[in-house]
N, C-alpha and C positions, 0 to 999 in steps of 0.2 A: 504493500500500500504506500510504503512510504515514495519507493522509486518511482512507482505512477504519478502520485503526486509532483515527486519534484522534476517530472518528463512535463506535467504539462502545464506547472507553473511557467517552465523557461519557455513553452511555448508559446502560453499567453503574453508575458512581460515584453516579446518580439514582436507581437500583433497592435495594429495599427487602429487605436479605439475608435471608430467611425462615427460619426453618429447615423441612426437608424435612418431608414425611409421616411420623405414625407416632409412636409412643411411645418416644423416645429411653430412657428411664431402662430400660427390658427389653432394653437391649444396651447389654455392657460394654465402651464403647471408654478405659477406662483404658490400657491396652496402644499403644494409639495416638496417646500422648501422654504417654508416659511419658519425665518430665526425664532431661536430659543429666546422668552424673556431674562431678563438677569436673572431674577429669582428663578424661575424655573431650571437654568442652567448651574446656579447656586444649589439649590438642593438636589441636584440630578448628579451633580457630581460627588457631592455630601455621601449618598446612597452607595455608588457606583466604588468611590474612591476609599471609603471606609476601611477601618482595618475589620470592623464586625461582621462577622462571618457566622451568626444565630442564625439557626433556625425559625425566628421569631415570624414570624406570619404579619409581611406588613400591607398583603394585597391578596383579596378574595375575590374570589369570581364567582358568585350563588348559582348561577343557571349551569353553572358548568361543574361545579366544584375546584376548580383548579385554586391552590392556593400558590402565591408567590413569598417567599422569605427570603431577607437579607443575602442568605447564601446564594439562591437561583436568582435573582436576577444580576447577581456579579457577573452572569456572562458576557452584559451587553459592556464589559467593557474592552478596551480595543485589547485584540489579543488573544481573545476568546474564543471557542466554539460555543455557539448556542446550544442552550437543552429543551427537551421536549417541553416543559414547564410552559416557559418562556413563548414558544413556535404556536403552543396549541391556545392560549390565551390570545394571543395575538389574533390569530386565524379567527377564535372564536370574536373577537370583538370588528375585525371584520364584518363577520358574521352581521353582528347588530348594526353597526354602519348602512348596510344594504337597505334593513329592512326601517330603518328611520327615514331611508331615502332613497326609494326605487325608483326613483325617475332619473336619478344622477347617475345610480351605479348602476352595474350589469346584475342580473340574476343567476349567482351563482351557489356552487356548493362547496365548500370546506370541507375537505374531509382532515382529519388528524395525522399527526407523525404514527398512528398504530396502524393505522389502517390497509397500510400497502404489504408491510410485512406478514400481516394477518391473512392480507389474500392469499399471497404467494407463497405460504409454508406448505406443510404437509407433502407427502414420497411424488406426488406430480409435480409440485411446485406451481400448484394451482387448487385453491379451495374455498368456494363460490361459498358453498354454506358457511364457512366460519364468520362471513361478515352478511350474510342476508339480509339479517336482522338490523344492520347497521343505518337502514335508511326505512323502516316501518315506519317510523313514528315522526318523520319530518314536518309535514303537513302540507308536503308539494313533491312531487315525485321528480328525480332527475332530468325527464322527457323534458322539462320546464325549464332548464336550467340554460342558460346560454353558455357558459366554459363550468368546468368542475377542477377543481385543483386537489392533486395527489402530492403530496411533500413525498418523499425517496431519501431515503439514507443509506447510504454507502458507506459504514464503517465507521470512519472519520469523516465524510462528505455527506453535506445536504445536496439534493438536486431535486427538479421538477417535476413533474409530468402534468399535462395540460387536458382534459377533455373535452372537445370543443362541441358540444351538442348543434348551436346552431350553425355551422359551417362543415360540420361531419370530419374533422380533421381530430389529430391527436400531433402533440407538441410534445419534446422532453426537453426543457434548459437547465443547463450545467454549466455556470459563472468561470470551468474552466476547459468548457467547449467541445465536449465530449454529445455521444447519440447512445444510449442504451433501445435498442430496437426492442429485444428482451421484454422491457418492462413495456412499452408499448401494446405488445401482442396481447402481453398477459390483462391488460386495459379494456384491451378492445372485445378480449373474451368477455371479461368484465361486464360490456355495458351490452352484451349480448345477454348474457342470463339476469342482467336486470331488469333489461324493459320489457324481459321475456316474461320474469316471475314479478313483476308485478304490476305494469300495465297490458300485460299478453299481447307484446307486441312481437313479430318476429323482426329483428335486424339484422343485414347481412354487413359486416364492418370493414368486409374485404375490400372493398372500393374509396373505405374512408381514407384521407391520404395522410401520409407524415410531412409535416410541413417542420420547416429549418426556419429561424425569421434570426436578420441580428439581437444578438442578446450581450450585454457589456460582461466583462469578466474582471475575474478576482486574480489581484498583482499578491498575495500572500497567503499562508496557508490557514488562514482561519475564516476570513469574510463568508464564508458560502452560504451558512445559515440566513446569515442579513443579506445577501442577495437573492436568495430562496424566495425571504419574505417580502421584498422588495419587487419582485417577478408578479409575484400574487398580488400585491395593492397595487399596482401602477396596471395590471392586465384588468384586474377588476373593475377600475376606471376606464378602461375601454379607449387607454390613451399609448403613446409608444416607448419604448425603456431607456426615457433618457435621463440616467445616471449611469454613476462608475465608480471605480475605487475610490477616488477622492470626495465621494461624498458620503461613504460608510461609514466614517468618526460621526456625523450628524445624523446619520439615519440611526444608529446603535443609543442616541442622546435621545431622539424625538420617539425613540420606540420604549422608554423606561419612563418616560415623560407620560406616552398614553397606555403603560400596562400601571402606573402608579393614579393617572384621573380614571382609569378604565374604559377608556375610550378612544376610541381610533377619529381622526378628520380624514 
């Protein structure tokens, strides 16, 4: 793991950060980049830079149960890999973001850092039942959704995977540029015995295509987590990925900022 890594760091740090397709100035991502107040960046750091390392619970999440403490969210500081804690709070506040304002964002689905692993265990390396139950009780079935987001761990690596309902495609982005086809397939089995077992739809996904789009990548070996998270919010918004390493110190500040009000903008 580690050779891999450091094969496609040097890769990446050679590559030429583009920016993506498309006329940036017709989409106002001010919002997305909008500084830290003093105080906020005072007590963000307060938190972050501590030497306290409690387990003391200083952020709950009720609908979800997730609780955050002193310890877990030390990840977001530079240097770090992110932990599930952390990824699936995020995700879930997401979540609520959409549904405060569906006319702004896309409708989508969250699934969790368990979720992927869970499909893909068992001696096939595929097993529909273990997660069936995982979307009973949504109160909108995935048919509805316009992209579904699968977070991917690779060991030490976060990476994507994309379900794009209204466009019939499937994405995988990996901040250090990588295509796992693999995990695609096993996706695409996926939302075959879903719409199957529970809108009795039959799908046939063979024609759905694997689309490549630019995606910015990670100049060191920890960022992947927060460009994971960062693929998800800016895809959700239905806008194009323009960030890059140099702004992961602020997105790692403005992500503790809204797991500590518990709220995503």
């Amino acid at each position: 793991m580690g050779i891999y890594l450091s094969r496609l760091l040097r890769k990446s740090s050679t590559e030429v950060c583009k920016a993506p397709p498309g006329d940036r100035a017709k989409q106002d991502l001010s919002e997305l980049f909008t500084p830290l107040a003093h105080e906020e960046e005072r007590e963000i750091n307060n938190i972050l830079c501590s030497s306290d390392q409690s387990k003391q619970i200083i952020v709950m999440h009720g609908p979800s149960s997730i609780e955050i403490t002193k310890e877990i969210i030390r990840c977001l500081r530079p240097g770090c890999w992110l932990n599930d804690e952390v990824i699936n709070l995020y995700l879930e506040l997401l979540k609520e973001r959409a549904e405060r304002d569906s006319k702004k964002f896309l409708k989508c689905h969250f699934f969790n850092t368990f979720f992927y692993n869970k499909l893909a265990c068992g001696e096939a390396g595929y097993d529909y039942q273990s997660v069936r139950r995982w979307t009973a009780r949504l109160g909108y079935g995935l048919l509805e959704c316009e992209k579904i987001f699968v977070p991917i761990h690779r060991g030490v690596h976060w990476c994507l995977a994309i379900i794009n309902m209204k466009d019939k495609t499937f994405q995988y982005l990996d901040s250090l540029g990588c295509v796992d086809h693999g995990v695609l397939r096993i996706l695409a089995r996926y939302i075959m015995d879903e719409l199957n077992d529970k809108s009795n739809i039959q799908v046939d996904t063979s024609s759905w295509l694997e689309i490549s789009d630019y995606i910015p990548l990670q100049q060191n070996r920890w960022d992947c987590g927060m460009f994971m998270l960062k693929f998800i919010d800016f895809h959700s918004r239905g806008v194009g990925l323009y960030f890059n390493q140099e702004n992961m110190e602020y997105f790692r500040k403005r992500t503790a900022k809204e797991i500590l009000r518990l709220r995503v903008d």
